[in-house]
RODO-2510 file (C-alpha; in nm, 4 decimals, decimal comma):
residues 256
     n   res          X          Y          Z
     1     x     1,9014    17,8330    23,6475
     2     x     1,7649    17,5247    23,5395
     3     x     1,6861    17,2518    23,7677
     4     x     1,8523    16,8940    23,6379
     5     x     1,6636    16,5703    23,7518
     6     x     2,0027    16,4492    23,9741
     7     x     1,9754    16,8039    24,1348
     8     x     1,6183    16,7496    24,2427
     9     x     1,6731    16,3878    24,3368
    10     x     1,9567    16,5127    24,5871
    11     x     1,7573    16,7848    24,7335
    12     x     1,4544    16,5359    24,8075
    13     x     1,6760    16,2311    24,9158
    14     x     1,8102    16,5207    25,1632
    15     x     1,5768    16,5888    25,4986
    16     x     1,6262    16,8972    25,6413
    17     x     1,8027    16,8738    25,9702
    18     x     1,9701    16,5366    25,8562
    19     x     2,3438    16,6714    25,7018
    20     x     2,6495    16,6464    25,9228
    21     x     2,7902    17,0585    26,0043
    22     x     3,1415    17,0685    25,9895
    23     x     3,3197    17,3957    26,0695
    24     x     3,6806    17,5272    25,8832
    25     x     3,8508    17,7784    26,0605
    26     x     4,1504    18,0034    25,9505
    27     x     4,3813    18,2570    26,1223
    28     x     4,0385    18,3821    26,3265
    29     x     3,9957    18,0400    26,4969
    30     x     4,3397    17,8770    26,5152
    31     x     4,2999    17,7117    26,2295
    32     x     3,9482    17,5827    26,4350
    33     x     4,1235    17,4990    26,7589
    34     x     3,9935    17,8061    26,9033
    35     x     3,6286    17,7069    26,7964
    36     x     3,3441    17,5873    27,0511
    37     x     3,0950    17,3668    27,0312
    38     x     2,9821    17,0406    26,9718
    39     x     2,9974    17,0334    26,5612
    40     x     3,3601    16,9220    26,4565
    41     x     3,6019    17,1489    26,3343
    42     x     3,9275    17,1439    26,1163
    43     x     4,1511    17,3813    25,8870
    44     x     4,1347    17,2970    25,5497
    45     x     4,3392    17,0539    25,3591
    46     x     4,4058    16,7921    25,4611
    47     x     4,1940    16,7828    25,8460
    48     x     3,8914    16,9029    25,6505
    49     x     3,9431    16,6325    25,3935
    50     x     3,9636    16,3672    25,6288
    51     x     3,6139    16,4748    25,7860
    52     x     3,4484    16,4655    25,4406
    53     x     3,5310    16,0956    25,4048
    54     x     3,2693    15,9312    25,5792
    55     x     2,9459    15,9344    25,3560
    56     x     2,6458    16,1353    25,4032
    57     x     2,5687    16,4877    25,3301
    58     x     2,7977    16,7497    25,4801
    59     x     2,7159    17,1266    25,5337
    60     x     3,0767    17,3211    25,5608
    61     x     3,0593    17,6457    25,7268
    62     x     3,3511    17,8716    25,6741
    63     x     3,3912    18,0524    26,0496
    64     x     3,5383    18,3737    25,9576
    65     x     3,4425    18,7188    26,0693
    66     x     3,5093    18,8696    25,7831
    67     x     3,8988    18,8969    25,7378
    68     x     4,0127    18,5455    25,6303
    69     x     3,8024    18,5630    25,2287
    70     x     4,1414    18,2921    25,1377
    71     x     3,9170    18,0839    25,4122
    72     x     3,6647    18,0330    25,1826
    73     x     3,8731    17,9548    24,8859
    74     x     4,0702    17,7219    25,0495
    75     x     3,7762    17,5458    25,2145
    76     x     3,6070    17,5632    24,8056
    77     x     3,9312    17,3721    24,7194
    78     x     3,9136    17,1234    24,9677
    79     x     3,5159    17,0266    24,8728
    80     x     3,5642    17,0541    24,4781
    81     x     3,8335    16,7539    24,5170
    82     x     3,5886    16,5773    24,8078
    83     x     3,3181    16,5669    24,5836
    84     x     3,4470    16,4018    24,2652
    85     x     3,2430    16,0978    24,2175
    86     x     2,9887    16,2381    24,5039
    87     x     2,6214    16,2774    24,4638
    88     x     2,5752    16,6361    24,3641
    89     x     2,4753    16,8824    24,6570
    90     x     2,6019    16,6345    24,9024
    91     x     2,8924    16,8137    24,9874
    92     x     2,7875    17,2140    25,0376
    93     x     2,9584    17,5330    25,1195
    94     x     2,8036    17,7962    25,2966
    95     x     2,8085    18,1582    25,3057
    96     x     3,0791    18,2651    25,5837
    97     x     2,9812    18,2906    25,9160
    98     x     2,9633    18,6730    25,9331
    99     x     3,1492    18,9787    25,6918
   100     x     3,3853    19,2942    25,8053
   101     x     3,0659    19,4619    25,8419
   102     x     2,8752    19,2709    26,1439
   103     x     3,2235    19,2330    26,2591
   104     x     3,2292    19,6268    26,2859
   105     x     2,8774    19,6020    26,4582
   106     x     2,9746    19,3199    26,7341
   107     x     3,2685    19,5961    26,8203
   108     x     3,0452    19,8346    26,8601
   109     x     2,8176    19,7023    27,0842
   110     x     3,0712    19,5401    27,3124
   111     x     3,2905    19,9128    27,3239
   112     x     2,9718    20,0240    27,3870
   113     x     2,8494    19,7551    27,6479
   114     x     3,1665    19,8211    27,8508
   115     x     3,2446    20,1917    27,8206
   116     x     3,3226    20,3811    28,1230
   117     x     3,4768    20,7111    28,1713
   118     x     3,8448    20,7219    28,0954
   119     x     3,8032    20,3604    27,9599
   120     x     4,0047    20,2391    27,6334
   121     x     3,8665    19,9599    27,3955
   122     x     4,1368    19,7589    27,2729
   123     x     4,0809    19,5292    26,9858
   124     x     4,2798    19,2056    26,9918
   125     x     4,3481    18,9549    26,7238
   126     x     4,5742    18,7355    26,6081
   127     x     4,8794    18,8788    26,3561
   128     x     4,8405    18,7314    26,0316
   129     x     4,8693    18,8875    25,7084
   130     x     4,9707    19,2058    25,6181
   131     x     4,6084    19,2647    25,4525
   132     x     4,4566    19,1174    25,7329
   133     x     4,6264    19,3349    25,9921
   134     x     4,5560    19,6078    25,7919
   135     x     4,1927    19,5184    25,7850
   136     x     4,1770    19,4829    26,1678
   137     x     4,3318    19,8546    26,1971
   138     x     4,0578    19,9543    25,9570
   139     x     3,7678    19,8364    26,1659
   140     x     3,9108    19,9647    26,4918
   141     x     3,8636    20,2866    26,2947
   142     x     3,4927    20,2158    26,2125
   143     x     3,5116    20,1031    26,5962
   144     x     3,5651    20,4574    26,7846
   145     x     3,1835    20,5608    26,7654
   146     x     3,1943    20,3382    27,0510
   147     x     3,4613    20,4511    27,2962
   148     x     3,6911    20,7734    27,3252
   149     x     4,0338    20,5649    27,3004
   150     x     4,0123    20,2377    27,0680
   151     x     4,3639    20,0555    26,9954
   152     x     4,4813    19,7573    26,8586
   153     x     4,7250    19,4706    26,9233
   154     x     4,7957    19,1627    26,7620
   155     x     4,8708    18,8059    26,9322
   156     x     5,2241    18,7509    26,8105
   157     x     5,2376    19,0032    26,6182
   158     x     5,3427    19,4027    26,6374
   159     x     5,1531    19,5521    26,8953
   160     x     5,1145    19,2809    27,0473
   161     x     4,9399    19,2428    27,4088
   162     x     5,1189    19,4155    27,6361
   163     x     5,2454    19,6947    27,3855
   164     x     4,8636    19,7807    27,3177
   165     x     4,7959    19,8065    27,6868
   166     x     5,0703    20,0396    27,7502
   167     x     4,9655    20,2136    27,4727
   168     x     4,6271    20,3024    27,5879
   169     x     4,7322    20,3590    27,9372
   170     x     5,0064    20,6420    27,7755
   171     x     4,7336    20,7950    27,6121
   172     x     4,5286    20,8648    27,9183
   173     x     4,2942    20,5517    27,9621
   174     x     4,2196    20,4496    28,3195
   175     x     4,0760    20,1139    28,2457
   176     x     4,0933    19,8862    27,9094
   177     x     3,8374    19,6529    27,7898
   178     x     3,9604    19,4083    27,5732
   179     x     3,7666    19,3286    27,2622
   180     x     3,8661    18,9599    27,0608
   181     x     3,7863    19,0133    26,7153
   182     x     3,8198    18,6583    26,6390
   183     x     3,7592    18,3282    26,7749
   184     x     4,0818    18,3128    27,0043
   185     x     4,0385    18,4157    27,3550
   186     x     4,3813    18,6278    27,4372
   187     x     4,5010    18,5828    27,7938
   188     x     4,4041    18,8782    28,0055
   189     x     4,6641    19,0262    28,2136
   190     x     4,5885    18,9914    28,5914
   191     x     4,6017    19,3971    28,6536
   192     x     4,3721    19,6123    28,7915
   193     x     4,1626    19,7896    28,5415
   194     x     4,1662    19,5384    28,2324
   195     x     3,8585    19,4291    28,1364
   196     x     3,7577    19,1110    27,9673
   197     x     3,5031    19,2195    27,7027
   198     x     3,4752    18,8754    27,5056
   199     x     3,3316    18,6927    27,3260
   200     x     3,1795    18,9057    27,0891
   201     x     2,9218    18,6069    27,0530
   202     x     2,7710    18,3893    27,3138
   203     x     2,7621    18,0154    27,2416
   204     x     2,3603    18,0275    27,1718
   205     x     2,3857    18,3400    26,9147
   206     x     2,7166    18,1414    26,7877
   207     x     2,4821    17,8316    26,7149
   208     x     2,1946    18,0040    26,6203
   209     x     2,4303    18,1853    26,3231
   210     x     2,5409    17,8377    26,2470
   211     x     2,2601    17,7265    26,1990
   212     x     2,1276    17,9852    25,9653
   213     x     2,4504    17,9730    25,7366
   214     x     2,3600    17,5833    25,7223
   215     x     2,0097    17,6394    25,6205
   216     x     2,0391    17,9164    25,3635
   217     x     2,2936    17,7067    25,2150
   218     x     2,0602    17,3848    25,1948
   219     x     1,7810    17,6143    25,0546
   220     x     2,0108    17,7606    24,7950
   221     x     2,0491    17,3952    24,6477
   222     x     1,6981    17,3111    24,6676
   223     x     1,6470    17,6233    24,4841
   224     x     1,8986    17,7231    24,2210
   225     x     2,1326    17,3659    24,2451
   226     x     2,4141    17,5672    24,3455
   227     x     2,6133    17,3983    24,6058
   228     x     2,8281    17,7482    24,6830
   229     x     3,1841    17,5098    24,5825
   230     x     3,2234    17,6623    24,2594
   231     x     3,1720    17,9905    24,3748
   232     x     3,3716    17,9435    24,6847
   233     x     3,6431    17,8937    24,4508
   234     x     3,6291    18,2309    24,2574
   235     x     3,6659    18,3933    24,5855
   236     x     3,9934    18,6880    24,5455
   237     x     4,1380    18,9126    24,8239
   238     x     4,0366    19,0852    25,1004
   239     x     3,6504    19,1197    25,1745
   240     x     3,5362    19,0182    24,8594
   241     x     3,2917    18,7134    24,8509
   242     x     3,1083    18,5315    24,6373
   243     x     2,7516    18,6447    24,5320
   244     x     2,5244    18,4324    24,8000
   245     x     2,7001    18,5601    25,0551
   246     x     2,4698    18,8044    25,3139
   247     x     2,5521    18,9717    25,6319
   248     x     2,5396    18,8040    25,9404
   249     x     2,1948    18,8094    26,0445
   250     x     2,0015    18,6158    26,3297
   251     x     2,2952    18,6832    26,5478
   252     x     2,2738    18,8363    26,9209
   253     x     2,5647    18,9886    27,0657
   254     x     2,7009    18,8321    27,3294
   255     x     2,3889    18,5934    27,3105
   256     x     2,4209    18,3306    27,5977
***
């Protein structure tokens, strides 16, 4: 792609280091109550538009594991109106946080981490859509390399907490480890033999990932222009993303 003179003007008049991060969360994060950390958070609409008013460059990361692609769409909505009459590449999207697939990994090692004889890993997230939920089923699948007895429940949803504990402990397992795959904490049931297993990422490995989805994206402008908007945009159904997108690398599990 061809480099235009405003393009390279905005990447120069940029420093590294010097954009504002802004994080949009979805049905993984409470709609970004759930997030940590000292960069500022919102859903998008009309809380994400409302950060994106003050001038300056602004770097949005979309935090979703993997199952919330209408994240990124909705987010690419939000930032195509936001940067009418904007400098070009001062509003950009980044890839999302991680994909199903380092989800899948992060599941792995913590079933792994925490497996004991006669110990269940139950995978915990909150109900959303039906392709969501369905997609949270399918990785617990992908999950049971890691422990003998992996289950699911969903936070107001159907199983929800205590169903999926019962569950497991009907099906033989004398201890459960609990396994958020998102960025909502579920409360933990003060009974013998439950196991908190979260978070799947430690607030250093958390910022550290940030920080790489904010850089790649910066790089892609200075590079091809692209400010990841108009591709955020094209984004369609479940686990599909748009081409810039990579897997979630730099990230420790359960880095501290």
């Amino acid at each position: 792609m061809t480099r235009s003179a405003d393009d390279m003007t905005a990447a120069r008049c940029t420093e590294p280091g010097t954009r504002r991060v802004v994080l949009v969360g979805g049905h993984e994060s409470g709609r970004g109550r759930a997030l940590t950390g000292t960069e500022p958070r919102a859903a998008p609409g009309r809380e994400l538009a409302a950060l994106l008013d003050a001038p300056g460059p602004v770097t949005v990361v979309p935090m979703t594991l993997g199952r919330d692609p209408d994240l990124i769409r909705d987010a690419a909505q939000t930032l195509a109106w936001a940067r009418r009459g904007r400098d070009r590449g001062e509003l950009l999207l980044s890839a999302p946080l991680a994909e199903v697939s380092h989800l899948v990994s992060l599941l792995l090692s913590a079933a792994r981490d925490n497996a004991v004889e006669g110990r269940a890993a139950l995978i915990v997230a909150p109900a959303s859509t039906v392709e969501a939920d369905a997609e949270l089923f399918r990785v617990a699948r992908l999950v049971r390399d890691g422990a003998r007895l992996v289950e699911v429940a969903l936070l107001g949803g159907d199983p929800d907490l205590p169903a999926g504990l019962e569950r497991c402990h009907r099906l033989g397992a004398t201890s459960i480890a609990v396994l958020p795959a998102s960025f909502v904490r579920p409360a933990i049931p003060a009974e013998a033999g439950v196991v908190d297993a979260g978070p799947l990422l430690g607030p250093a490995a958390l910022s550290r990932l940030i920080r790489v989805r904010v850089s790649a994206a910066e790089r892609l402008f200075e590079l091809t222009g692209e400010d990841g908007i108009t591709a955020g945009l094209t984004v369609h159904g479940h686990g599909h993303h748009h081409d810039h997108h990579h897997h979630a690398e730099g990230a420790d599990h359960h880095g501290g």
